[in-house]
KENU-639811 format. One record per residue (C-alpha): residue number from 1; chain; z, y, x. Coordinates in pm, whole numbers, plus 32768, in hexadecimal, padded with zeros to 4 digits. Layout:
<nodes>
> n;chain;z;y;x
> NUM;A;Z;Y;X .
...
</nodes>
This chain:
<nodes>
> n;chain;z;y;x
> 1;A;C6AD;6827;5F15 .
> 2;A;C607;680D;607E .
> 3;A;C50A;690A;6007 .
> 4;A;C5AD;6A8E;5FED .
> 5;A;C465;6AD9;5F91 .
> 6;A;C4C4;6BE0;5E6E .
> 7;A;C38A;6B9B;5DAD .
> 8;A;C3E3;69FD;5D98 .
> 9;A;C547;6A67;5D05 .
> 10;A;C494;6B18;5BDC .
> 11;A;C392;6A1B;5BB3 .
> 12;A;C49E;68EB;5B9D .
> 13;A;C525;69CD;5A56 .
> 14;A;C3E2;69CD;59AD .
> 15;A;C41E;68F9;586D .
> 16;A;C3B8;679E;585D .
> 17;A;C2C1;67F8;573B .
> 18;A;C1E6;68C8;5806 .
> 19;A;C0DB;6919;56E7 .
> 20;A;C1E1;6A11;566E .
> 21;A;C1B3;6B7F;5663 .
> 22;A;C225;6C10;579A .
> 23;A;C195;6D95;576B .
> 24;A;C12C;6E0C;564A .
> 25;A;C098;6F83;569C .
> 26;A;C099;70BC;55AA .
> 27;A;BEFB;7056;558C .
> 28;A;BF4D;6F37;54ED .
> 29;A;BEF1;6E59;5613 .
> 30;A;BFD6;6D15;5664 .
> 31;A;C00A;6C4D;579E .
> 32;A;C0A1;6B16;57B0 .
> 33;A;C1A2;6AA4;58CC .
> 34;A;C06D;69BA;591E .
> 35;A;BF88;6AE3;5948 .
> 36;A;C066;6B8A;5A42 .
> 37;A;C09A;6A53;5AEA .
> 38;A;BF56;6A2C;5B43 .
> 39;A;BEDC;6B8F;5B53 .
> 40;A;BFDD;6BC4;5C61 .
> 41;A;BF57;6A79;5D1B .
> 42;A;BE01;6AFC;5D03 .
> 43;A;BE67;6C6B;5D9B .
> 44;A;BF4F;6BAE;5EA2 .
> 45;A;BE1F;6AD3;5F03 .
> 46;A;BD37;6BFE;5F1B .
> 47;A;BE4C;6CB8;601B .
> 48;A;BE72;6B61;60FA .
> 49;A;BCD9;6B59;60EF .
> 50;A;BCED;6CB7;6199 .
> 51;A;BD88;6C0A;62CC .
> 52;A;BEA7;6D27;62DF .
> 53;A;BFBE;6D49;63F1 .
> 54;A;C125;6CBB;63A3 .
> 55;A;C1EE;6DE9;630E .
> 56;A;C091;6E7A;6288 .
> 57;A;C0FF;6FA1;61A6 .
> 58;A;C046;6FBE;6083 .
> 59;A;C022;7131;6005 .
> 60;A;BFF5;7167;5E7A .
> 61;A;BF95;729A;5DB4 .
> 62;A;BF2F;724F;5C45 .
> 63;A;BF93;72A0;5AF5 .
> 64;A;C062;71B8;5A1F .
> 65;A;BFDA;7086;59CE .
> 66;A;C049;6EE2;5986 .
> 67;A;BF6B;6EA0;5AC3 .
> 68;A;BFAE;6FCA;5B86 .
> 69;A;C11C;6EDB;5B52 .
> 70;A;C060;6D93;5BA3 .
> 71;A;C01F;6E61;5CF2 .
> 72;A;C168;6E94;5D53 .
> 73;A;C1D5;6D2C;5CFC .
> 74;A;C09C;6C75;5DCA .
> 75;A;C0EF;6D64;5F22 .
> 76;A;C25B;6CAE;5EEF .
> 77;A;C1B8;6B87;5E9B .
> 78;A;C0DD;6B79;5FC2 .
> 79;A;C1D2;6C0B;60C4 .
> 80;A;C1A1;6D6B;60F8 .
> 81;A;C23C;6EBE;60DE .
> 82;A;C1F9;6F7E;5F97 .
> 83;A;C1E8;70FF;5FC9 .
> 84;A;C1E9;71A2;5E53 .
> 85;A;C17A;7312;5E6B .
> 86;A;C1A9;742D;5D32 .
> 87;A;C069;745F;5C92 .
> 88;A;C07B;75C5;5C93 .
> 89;A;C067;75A7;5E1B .
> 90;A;BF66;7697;5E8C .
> 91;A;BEB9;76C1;5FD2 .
> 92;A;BF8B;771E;60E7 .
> 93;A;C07E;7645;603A .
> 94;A;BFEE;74EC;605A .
> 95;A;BF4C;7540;61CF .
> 96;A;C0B9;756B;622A .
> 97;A;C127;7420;617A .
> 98;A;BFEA;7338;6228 .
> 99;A;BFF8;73E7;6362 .
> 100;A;C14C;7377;635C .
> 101;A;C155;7248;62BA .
> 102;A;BFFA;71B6;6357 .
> 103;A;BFC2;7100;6249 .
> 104;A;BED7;6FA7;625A .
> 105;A;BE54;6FFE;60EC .
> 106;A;BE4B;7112;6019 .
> 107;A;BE0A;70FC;5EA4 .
> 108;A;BDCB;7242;5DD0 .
> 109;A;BD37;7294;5C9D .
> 110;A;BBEB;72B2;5C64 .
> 111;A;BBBC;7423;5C3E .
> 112;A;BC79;7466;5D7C .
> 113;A;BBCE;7352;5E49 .
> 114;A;BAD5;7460;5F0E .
> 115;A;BC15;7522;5F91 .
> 116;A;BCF7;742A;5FC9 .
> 117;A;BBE0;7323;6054 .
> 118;A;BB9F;745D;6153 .
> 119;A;BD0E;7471;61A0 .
> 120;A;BD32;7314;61A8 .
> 121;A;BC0B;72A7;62A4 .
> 122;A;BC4E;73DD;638B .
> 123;A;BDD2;7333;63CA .
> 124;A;BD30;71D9;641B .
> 125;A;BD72;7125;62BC .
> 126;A;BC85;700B;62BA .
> 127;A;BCA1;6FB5;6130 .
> 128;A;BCA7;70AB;6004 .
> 129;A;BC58;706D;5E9D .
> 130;A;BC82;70FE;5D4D .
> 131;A;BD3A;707E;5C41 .
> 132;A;BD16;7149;5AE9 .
> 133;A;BE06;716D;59B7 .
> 134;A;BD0D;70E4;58F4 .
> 135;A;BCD2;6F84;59B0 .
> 136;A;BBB5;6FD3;5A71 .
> 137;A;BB96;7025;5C0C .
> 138;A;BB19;6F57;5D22 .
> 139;A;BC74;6ECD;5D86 .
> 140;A;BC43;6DE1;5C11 .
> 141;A;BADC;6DB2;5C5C .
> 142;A;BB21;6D11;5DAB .
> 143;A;BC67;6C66;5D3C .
> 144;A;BB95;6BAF;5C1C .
> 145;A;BB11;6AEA;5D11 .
> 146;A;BC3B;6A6D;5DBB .
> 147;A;BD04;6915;5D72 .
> 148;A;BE21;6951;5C4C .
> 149;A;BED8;6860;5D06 .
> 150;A;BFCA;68E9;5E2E .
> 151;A;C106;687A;5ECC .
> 152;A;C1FC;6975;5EF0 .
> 153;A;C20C;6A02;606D .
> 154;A;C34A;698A;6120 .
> 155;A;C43E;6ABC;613C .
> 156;A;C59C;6AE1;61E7 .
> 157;A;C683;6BAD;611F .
> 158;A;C684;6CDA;6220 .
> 159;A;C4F8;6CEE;6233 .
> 160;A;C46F;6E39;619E .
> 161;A;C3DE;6E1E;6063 .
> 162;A;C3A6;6F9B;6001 .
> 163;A;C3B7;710E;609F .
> 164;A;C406;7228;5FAF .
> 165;A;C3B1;7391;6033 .
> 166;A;C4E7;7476;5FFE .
> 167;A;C4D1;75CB;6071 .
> 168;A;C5EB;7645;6148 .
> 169;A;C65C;77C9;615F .
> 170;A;C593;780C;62AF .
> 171;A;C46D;77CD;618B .
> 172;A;C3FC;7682;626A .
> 173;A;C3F7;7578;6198 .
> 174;A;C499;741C;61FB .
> 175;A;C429;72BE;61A8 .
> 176;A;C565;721E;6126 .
> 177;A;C542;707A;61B4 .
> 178;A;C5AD;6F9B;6061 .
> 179;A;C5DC;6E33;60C1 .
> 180;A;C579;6CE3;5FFC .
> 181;A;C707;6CC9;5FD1 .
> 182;A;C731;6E33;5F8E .
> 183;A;C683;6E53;5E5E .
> 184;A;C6D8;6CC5;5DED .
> 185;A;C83D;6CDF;5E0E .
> 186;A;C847;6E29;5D56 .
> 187;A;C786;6DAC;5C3E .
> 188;A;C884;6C4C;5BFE .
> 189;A;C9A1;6D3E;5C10 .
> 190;A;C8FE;6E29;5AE1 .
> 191;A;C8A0;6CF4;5A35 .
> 192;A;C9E4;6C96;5A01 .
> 193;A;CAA7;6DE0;5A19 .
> 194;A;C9C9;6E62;58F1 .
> 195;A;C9C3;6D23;5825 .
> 196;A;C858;6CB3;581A .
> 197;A;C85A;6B9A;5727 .
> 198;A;C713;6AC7;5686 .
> 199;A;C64D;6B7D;558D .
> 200;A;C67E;6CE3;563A .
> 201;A;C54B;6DAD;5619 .
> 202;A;C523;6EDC;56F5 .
> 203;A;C481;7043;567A .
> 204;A;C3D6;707F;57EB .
> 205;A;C38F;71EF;57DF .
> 206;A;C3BB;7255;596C .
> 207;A;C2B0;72A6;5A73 .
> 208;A;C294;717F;5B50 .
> 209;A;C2AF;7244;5CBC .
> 210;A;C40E;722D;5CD9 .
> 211;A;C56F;7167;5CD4 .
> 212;A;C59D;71CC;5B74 .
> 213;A;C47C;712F;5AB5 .
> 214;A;C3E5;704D;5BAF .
> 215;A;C501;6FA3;5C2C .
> 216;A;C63A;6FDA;5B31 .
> 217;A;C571;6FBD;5A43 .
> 218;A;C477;6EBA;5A7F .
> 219;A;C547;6DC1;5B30 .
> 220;A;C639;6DE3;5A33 .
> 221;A;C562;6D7A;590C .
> 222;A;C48E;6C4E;5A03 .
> 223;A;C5D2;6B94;5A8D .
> 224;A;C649;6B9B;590A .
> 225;A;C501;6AFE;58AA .
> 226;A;C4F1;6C1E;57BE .
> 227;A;C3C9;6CC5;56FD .
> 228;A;C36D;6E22;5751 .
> 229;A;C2B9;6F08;5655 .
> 230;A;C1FC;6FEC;576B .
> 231;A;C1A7;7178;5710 .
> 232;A;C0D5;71E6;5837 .
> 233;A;C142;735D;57CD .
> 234;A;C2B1;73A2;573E .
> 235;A;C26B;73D9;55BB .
> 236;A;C3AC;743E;5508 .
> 237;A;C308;73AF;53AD .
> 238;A;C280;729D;5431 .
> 239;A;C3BA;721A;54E9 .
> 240;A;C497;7276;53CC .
> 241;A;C396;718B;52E0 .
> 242;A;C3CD;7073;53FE .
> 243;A;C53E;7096;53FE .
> 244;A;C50F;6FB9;52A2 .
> 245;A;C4A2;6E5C;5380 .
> 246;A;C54A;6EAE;54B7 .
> 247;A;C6E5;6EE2;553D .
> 248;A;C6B0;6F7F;5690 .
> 249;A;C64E;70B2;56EC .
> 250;A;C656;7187;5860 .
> 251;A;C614;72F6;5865 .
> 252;A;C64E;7433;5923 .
> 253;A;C6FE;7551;5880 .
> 254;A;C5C5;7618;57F4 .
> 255;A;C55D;74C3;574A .
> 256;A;C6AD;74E5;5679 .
> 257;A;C679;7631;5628 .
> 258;A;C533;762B;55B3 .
> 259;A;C58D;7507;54E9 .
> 260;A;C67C;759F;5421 .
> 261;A;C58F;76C6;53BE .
> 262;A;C51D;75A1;52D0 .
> 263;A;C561;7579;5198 .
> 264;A;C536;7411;518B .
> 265;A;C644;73CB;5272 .
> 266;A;C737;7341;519D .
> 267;A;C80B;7256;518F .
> 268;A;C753;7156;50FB .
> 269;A;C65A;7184;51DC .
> 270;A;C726;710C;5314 .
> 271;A;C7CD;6FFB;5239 .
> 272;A;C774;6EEC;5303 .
> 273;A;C773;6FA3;5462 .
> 274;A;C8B0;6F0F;5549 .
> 275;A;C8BE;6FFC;5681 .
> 276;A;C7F9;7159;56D0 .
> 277;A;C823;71AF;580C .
> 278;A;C802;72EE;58ED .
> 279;A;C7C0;735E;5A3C .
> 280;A;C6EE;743C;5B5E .
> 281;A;C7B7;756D;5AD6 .
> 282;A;C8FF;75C8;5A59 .
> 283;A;C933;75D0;58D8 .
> 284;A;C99C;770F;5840 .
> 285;A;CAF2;76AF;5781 .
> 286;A;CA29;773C;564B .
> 287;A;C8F0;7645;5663 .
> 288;A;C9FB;7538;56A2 .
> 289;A;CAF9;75B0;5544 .
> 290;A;C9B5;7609;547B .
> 291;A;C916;7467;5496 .
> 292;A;CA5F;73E4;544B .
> 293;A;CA65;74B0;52FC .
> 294;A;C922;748A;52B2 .
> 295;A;C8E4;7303;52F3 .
> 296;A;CA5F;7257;5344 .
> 297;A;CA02;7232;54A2 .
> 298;A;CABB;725D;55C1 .
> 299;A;C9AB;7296;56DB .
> 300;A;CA02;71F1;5842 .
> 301;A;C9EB;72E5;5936 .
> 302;A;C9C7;7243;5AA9 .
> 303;A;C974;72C0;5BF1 .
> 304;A;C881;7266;5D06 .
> 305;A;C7BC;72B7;5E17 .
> 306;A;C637;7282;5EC5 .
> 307;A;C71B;71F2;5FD4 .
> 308;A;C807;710E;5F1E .
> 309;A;C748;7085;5DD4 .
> 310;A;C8BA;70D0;5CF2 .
> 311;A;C9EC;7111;5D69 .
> 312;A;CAC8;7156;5C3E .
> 313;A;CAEA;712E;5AB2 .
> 314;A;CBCB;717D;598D .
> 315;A;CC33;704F;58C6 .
> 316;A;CB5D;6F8F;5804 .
> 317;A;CC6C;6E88;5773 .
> 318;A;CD74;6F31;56AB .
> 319;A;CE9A;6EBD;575B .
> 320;A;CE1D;6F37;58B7 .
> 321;A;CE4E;70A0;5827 .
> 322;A;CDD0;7190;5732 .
> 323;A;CC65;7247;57B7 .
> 324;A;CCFB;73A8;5811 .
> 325;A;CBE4;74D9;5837 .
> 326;A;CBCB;759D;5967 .
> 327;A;CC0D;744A;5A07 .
> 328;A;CB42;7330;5ACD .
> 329;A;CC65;7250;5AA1 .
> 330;A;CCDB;7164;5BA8 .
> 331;A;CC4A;70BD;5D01 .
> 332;A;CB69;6F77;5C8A .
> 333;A;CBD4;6E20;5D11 .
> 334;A;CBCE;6DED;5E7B .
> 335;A;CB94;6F89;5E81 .
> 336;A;CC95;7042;5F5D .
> 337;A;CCAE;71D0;5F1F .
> 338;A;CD9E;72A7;5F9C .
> 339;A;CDAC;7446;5FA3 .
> 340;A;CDFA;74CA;60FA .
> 341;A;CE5B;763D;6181 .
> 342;A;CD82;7706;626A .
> 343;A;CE88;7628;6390 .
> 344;A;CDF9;750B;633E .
> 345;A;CF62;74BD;6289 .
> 346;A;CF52;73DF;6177 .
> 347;A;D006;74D8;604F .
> 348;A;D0B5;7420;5F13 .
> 349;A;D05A;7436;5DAB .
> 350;A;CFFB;756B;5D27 .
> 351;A;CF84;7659;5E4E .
> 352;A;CE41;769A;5EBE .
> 353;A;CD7B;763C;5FC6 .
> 354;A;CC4D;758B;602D .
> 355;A;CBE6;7437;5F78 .
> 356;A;CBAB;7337;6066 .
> 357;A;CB36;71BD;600D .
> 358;A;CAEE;7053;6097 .
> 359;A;CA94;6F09;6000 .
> 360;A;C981;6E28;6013 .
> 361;A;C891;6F0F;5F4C .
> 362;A;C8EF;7029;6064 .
> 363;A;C763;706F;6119 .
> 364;A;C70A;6FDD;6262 .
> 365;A;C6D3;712B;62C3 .
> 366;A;C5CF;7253;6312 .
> 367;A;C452;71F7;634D .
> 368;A;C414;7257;64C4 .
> 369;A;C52F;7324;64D9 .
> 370;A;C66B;7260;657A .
> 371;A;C711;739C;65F3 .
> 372;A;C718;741C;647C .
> 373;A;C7A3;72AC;6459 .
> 374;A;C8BD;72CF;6515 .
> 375;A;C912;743F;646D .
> 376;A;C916;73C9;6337 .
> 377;A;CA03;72A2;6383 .
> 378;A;CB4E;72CA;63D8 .
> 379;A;CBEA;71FA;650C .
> 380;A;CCA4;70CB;6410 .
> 381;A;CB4B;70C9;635A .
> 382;A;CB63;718D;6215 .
> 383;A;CA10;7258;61C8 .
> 384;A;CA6E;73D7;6168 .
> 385;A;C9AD;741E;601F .
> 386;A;C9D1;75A5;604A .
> 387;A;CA36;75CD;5ED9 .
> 388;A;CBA6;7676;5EB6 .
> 389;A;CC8D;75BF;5DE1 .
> 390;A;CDEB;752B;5D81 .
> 391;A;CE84;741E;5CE3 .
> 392;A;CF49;7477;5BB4 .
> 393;A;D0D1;73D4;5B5C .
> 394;A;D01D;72D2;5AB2 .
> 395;A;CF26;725F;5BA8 .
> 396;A;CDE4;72FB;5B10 .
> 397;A;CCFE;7388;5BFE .
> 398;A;CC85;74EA;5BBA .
> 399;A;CB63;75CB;5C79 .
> 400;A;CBD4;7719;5C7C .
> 401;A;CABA;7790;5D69 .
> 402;A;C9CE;7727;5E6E .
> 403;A;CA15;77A3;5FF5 .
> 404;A;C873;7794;6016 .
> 405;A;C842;789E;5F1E .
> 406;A;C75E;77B3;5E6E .
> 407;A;C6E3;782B;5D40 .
> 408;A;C697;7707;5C49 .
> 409;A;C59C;7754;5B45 .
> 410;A;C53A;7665;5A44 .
> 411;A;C5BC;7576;5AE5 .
> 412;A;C4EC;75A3;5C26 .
> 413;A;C56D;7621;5D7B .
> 414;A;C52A;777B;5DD8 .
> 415;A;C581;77FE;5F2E .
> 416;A;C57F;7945;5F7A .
> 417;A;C554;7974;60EC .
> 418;A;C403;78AF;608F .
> 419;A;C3AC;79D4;5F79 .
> 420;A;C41F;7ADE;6066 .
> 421;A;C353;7A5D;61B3 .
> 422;A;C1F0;7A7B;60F3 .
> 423;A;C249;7BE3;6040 .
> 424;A;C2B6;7C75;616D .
> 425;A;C187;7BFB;61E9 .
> 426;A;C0B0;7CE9;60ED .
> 427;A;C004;7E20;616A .
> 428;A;C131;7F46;615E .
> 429;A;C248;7E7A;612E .
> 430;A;C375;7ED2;61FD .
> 431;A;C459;7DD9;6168 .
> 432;A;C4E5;7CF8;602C .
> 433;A;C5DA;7C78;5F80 .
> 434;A;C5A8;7B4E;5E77 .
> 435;A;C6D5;7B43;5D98 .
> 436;A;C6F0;7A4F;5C8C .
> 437;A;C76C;7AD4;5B0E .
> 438;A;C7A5;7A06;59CC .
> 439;A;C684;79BF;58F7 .
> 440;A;C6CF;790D;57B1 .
> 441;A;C5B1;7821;57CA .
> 442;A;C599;77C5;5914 .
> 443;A;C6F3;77F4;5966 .
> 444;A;C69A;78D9;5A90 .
> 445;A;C5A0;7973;5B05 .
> 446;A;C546;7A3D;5C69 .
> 447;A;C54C;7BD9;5C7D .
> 448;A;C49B;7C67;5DB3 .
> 449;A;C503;7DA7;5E0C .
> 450;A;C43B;7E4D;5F2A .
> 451;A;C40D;7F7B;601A .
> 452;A;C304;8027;60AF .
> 453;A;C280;8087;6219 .
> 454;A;C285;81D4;6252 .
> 455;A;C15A;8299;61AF .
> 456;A;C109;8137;60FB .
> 457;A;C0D9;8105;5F68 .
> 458;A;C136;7FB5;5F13 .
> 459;A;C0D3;7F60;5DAD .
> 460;A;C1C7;7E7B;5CCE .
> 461;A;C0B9;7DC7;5C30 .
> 462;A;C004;7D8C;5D32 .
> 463;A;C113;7CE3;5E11 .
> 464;A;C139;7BD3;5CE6 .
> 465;A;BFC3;7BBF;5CD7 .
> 466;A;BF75;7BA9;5E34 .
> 467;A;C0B6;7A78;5E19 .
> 468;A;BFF5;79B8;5D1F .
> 469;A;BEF3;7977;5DDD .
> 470;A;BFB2;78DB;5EEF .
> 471;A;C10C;782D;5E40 .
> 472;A;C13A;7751;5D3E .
> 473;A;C164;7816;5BEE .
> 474;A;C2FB;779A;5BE6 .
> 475;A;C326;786C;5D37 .
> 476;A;C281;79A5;5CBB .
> 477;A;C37D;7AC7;5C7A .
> 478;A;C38B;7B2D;5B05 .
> 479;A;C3B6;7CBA;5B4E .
> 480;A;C391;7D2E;5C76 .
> 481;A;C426;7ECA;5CC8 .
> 482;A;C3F3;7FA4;5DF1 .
> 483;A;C508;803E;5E4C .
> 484;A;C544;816C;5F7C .
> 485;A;C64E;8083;602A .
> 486;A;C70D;7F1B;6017 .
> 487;A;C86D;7F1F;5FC4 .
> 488;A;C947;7EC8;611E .
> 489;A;CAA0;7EA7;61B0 .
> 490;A;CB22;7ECE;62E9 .
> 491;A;CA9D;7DCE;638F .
> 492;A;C93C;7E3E;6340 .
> 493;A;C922;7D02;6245 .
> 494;A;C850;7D46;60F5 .
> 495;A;C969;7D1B;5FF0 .
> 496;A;C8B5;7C61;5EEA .
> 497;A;C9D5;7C3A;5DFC .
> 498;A;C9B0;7DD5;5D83 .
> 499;A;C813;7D78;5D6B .
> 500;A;C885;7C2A;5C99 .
> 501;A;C976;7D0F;5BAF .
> 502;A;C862;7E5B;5B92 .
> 503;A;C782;7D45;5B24 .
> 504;A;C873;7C4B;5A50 .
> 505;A;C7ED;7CF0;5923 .
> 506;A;C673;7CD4;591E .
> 507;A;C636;7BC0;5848 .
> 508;A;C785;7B85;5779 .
</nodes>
């Protein structure tokens, strides 16, 4: 193929009938493979009619929705650089992302179109629709009258084909660069390694603003030529009830758990389902025993990153291996990963030490930021993840912490010198800590833990308050306590592993 062009590999897969259901959606709506072939022509011809640099980002903020998906295929499609962004984004959030980003077009919701238009027009972006959940918005209205016809732009392998916004522990977020070849390679290696065969049917239940459900996910079920039966919200009934026409299924560890809270997950249920898969957070040994009893499935755990699309999985096939919990199971094909000491030494099997990576789905590197570039690669080339891990006598890969005190929650990214910049921030705050503590829905969830200026009150309730109106509700802090003073050593350093254990209990 002369064409890298990401969005022409998925189209070649679409089946030669192409009046077949595609997407069917929990409304009851179906799409055919026709319909997003020429939906995404129409949206690709509207973006080439808006006479946009080469490399034009294109910056999206809008709930869940089939053509929210036809968006992100036509950008491909017509050449530029798709920039999903969390829909629980709020202000200061997305001015940091399109003052960084400068984005050529911006498309939001409609609700949020007078703040983010504002935003949007005082950086210098030309271009910004709406695109509802519900099929309506101007970026539809103005596609309609656009050609369904459109060639495929021509793409090399190393152009950029998305930037995904991952917050690093200084709380400045970085645009990680995903190539055409990235995110294509990545996607033929799961295909096989995870045994997509005709007929497969996936359950897609994910948000659509990150690797997880847009690309894993997506790509997965469009270069099988497979259906997709689309919940714009996660509905534990309503996915169990699908599990009956479908055999794949991707999910986070709270979508597990608050699956098996009901009753009609049985076993008969999941009869015809093949693989469930899980990612974005580790899963509790418990979630992982309690499935397997319930339904006589084995989840796949697998690990990946915003900058490398995935990087690992347990065994799908039998005789690669039994699917062993508290595991992400071995280094994909064509993925190297090796666990080094704090000398850079590589160690052997079973010690600890940082995870490092290459491979063809390894990122291009840091929007704008080459000097964060060349920290985060080592000299021979191998990205350093910052996650802490080993590799056990058997070759499984295991997580046993993360060196940049991420907390994950739900599946989503939380970072806590992010949290901590804004509260210290607040009137009377001298300083905070955000600790992350088990939660048995969500995994884990943050704990701020503040003190006061001299002579100042600071109020509990309203630091979280205060937070909501700035953050994305996954960032906010569950409890937050005022304390006199922050635990330290000697070296002055906030010891956040006595806040982590005084806390451990909260929830469980």
């Amino acid at each position: 193929m002369n064409n890298h062009n990401l969005f022409a590999a998925l189209r070649a897969a679409f089946p030669t009938d192409l009046d077949a259901i595609a997407v069917e959606t929990d409304d009851e709506l179906c799409y055919s493979w026709r319909d997003l072939d020429r939906a995404t022509a129409m949206m690709a011809n509207l973006l080439a009619s808006l006479d946009l640099p080469a490399g034009a980002r294109v910056a999206v903020q809008v709930e869940k929705s089939v053509e929210a998906m036809m968006l992100y295929l036509a950008t491909l499609r017509a050449g530029y650089v798709f920039l999903p962004l969390n829909t629980a984004y709020q202000s200061a959030e997305i001015e940091y992302f399109i003052g960084n980003a400068e984005p050529a077009v911006v498309v939001c919701s409609p609700k949020n179109f007078g703040w983010v238009s504002k935003i949007a027009f005082q950086a210098g972006t030309r271009n910004v629709f709406t695109l509802g959940d519900d099929r309506t918005g101007s970026l539809l209205d103005r596609a309609a009258v656009h050609s369904d016809v459109h060639e495929p732009a021509a793409k090399a392998a190393d152009d950029l084909a998305a930037i995904l916004y991952t917050s690093g522990t200084t709380g400045r977020s970085k645009g990680a660069m995903l190539t055409h070849g990235n995110m294509l390679s990545n996607a033929q290696v799961l295909k096989d390694y995870w045994g997509w065969q005709p007929g497969d049917v996936l359950v897609h239940a994910l948000p659509i603003f990150h690797v997880h459900g847009l690309f894993v996910a997506i790509h997965g079920a469009l270069l099988n030529g497979s259906k997709m039966l689309w919940f714009g919200k996660f509905d534990p009934r309503g996915a169990i009830a699908a599990m009956r026409r479908a055999t794949v299924f991707m999910g986070v560890p709270t979508l597990y758990v608050r699956m098996l809270a009901e009753p009609s997950l049985t076993r008969e249920a999941v009869g015809s389902m093949r693989l469930f898969v899980a990612g974005s957070a580790p899963l509790l040994p418990e979630t992982f025993n309690a499935w397997r009893e319930r339904t006589g499935h084995t989840i796949l755990e697998r690990y990946g990153m915003s900058e490398t699309v995935m990087l690992t999985s347990n065994p799908y096939r039998p005789e690669q291996g039994e699917r062993r919990a508290g595991t992400v199971g071995f280094p994909l094909p064509g993925v190297g990963l090796r666990i080094v000491g704090d000398d850079g030494r590589e160690l052997p099997q079973g010690e600890i030490g940082g995870i490092q990576v290459r491979g063809p789905n390894v990122f291009k590197g840091y929007w704008r930021m080459p000097e964060k570039t060349q920290e985060e690669f080592t000299a021979d080339g191998w990205f350093k993840t910052g996650d802490v891990g080993l590799v056990d006598e058997r070759g499984y890969a295991r997580i046993v912490g993360r060196s940049k005190d991420l907390i994950i929650s739900g599946g989503y990214n939380v970072y806590p010198a992010e949290i901590e910049g804004y509260i210290n921030e607040l009137p009377g705050v001298a300083e905070s800590a955000l600790v992350g503590v088990p939660h048995p829905d969500f995994g884990e969830v943050g704990v701020a833990v503040v003190t006061a200026r001299p002579g100042a009150t600071v109020e509990p309730d309203a630091v979280i308050a205060t937070l909501k109106s700035r953050l994305a509700n996954f960032k906010i802090p569950k409890r937050c306590f005022v304390v006199d003073e922050l635990p330290r050593n000697t070296m002055g350093k906030v010891q956040k592993n006595l806040l982590r254990d005084q806390h451990k209990g909260l929830f469980t």
